[in-house]
C-alpha positions as CSV (number, residue, x, y, z in Angstrom):
1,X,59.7,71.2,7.7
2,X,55.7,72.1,8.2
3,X,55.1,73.8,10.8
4,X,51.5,73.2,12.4
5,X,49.7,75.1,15.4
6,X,48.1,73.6,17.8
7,X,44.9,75.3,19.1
8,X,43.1,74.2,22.2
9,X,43.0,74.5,25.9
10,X,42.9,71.5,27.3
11,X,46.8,70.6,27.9
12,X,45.9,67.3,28.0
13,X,44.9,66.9,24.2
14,X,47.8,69.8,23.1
15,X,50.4,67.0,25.0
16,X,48.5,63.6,22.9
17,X,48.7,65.9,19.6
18,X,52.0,67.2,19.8
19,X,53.8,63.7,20.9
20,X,52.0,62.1,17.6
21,X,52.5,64.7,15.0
22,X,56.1,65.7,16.6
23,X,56.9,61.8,15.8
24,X,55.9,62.9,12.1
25,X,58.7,65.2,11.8
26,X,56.5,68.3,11.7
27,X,57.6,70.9,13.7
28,X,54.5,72.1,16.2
29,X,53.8,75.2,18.5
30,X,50.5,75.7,20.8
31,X,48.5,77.8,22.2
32,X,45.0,77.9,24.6
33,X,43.3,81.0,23.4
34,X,42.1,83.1,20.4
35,X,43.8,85.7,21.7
36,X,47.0,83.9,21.3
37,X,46.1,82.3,18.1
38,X,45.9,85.9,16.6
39,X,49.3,87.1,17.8
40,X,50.8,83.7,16.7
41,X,49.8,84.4,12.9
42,X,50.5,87.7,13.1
43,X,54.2,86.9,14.7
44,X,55.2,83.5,12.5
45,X,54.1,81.8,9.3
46,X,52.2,78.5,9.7
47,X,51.3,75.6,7.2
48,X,48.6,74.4,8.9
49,X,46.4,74.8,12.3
50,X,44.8,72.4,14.2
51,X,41.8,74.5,16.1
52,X,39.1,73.6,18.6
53,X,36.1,75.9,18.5
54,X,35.1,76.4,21.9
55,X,37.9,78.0,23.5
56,X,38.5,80.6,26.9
57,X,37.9,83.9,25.4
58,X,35.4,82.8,22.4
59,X,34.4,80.6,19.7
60,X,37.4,80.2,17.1
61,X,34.8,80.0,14.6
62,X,34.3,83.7,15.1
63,X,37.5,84.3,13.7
64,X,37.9,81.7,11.0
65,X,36.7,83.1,8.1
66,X,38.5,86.4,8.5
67,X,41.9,84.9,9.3
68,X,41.2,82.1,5.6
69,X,41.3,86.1,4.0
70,X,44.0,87.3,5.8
71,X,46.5,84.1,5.5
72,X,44.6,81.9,2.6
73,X,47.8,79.6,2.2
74,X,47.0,78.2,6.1
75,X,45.5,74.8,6.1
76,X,42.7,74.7,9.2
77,X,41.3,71.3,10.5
78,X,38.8,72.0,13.4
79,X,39.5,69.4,15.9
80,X,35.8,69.9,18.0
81,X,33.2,68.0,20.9
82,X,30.7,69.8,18.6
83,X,30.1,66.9,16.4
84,X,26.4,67.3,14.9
85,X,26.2,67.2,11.0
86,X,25.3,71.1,11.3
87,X,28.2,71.8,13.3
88,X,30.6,69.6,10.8
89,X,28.7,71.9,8.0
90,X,28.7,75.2,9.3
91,X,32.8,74.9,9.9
92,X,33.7,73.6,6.6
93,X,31.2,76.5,4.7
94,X,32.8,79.1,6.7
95,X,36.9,78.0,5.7
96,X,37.9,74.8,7.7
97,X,39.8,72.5,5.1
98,X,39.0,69.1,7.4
99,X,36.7,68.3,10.8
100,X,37.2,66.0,13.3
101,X,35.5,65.4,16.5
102,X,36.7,64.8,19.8
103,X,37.2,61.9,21.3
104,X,39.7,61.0,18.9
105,X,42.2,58.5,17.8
106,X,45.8,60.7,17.2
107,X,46.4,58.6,14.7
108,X,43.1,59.5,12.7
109,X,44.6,63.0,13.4
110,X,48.3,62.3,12.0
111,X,46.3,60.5,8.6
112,X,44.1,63.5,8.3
113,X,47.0,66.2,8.4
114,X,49.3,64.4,6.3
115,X,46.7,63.8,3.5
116,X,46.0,67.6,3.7
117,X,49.5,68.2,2.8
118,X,49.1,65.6,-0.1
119,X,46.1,67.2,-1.4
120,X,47.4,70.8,-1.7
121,X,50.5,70.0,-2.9
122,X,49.0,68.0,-5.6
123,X,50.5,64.7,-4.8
124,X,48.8,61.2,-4.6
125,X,50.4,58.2,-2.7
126,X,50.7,55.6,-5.8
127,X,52.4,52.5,-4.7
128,X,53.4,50.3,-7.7
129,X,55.0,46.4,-8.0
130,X,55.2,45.4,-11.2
131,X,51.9,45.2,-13.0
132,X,50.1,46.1,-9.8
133,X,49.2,49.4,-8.9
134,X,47.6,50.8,-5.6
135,X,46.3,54.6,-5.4
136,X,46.1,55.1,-1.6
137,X,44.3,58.0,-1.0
138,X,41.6,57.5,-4.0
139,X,41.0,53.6,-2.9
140,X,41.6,51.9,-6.2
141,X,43.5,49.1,-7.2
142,X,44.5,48.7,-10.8
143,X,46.5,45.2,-12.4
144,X,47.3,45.0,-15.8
145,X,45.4,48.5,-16.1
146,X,42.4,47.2,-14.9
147,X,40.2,48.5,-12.0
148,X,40.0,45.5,-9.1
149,X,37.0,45.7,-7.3
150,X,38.0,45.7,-3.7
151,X,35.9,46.6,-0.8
152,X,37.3,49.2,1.5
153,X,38.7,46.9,4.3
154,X,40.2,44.7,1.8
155,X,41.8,47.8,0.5
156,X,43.1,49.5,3.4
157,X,44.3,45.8,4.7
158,X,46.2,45.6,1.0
159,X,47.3,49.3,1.4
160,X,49.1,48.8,5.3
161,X,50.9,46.0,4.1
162,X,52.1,46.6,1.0
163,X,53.2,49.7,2.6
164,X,54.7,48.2,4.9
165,X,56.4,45.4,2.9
166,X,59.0,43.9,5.2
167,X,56.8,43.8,8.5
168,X,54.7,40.7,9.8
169,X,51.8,41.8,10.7
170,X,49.3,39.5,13.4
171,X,46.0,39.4,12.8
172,X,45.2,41.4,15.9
173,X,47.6,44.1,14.5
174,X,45.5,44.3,11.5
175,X,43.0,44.4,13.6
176,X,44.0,47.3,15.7
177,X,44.7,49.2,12.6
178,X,42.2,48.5,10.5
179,X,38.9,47.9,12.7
180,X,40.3,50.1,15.0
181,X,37.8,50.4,18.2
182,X,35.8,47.6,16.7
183,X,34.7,44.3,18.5
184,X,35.3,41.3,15.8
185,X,37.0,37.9,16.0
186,X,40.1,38.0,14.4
187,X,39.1,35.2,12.2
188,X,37.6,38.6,9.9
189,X,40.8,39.3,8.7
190,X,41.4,35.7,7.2
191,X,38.3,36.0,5.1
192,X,39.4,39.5,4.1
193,X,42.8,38.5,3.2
194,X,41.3,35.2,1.1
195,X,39.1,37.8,-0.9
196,X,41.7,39.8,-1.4
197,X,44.2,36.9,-2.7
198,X,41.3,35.6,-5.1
199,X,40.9,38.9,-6.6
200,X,44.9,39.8,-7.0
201,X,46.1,36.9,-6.6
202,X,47.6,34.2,-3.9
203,X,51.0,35.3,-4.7
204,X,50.5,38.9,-3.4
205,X,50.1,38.2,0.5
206,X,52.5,35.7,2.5
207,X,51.2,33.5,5.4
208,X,54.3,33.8,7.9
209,X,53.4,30.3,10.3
210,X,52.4,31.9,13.6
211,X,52.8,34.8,13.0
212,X,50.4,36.7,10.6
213,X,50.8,38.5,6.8
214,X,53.1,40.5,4.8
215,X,53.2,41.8,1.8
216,X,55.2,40.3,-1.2
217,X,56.2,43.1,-3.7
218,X,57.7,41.1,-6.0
219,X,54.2,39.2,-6.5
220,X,53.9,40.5,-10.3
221,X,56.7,37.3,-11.2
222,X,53.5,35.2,-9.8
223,X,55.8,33.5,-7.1
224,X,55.0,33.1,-3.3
């Protein structure tokens, strides 16, 4: 099991961060301070940290490129209110590994951690039916061995389902997980979903009457 650290003071965002992750099946301990951060390291091994900058006794950033020497195999994403491109900059030069600013959505957090792990231990997500192929984490779609020109919400609409193969999903779901905080009539993700059936194919995505979309991974036999 990976074990992540939580860094920040606020008990508030340690409680949203640990309830999501925890759900992940990583394991998670926290603490408020640099202080603590250093005597956690030194006391227990760690696969990743999650660290805000600005903390009681000092800027974590003080520390970060000395503890990327001492403990090089520790992931570090900066989870930071400092959110100017100099800021996002100055923390990935000096060691972080990912950045994201506060406020966030957990589940932009969750996504960013697990595709950490992907990326160091060499893994991609491929997701494959038949002559259809879908690389998740490099957004390309390949059928027959040939590229398929999506556009990224196409994608990522094509990606949660086919992931997701046996769930209905609404069009205000797809909504919520796609367009996130967005405004935008749900109407959006019919068009999406028509584009996306005349470049792959009708047979790939079912209409479920009053309900929404799901995926049909057996869509390579060219039946709905």
């Amino acid at each position: 099991m990976k074990k992540i650290l939580i860094v920040e003071d606020d008990p508030l965002i340690r409680d949203v961060l640990k309830k999501y992750i925890v759900l992940e099946g990583f394991e998670i301990d926290e603490v408020e301070s640099v202080f603590d951060l250093r005597k956690k390291l030194e006391e227990g091994k760690y696969d990743l940290i999650l660290l805000d900058i600005m903390l009681p006794d000092g800027l974590s950033t003080d520390e970060l490129p000395e503890i990327k020497v001492e403990y090089p195999e520790v992931g570090i994403i900066i989870i930071s209110a400092k959110d100017s491109d100099s800021d996002k900059i100055f923390g990935l030069e000096i060691g972080a590994d990912d950045y994201i600013t506060k406020p966030f959505n957990p589940r932009e957090v969750v996504a960013r951690i697990k595709a950490y792990f992907r990326r160091v231990s060499g893994k991609k997500e491929v997701l494959r039916f038949g002559n259809l192929e879908i690389y998740c984490d490099d957004y390309v779609v390949l059928k027959e061995g040939q590229e398929v020109d999506l556009t990224a919400k196409e994608f990522e609409i094509l990606c949660l389902l086919a992931k997701n193969q046996n769930v209905v999903f609404s069009r205000n779901r797809i909504l919520d997980l796609v367009w996130k905080d967005e405004f935008i009539s749900d109407r959006v993700v019919d068009v999406h979903i028509s584009n996306i059936r005349n470049k792959l194919g009708k047979e790939w995505i079912i209409t479920v009457r009053g309900a929404g979309y799901k995926f049909n991974a057996r869509g390579y036999n060219g039946r709905l």
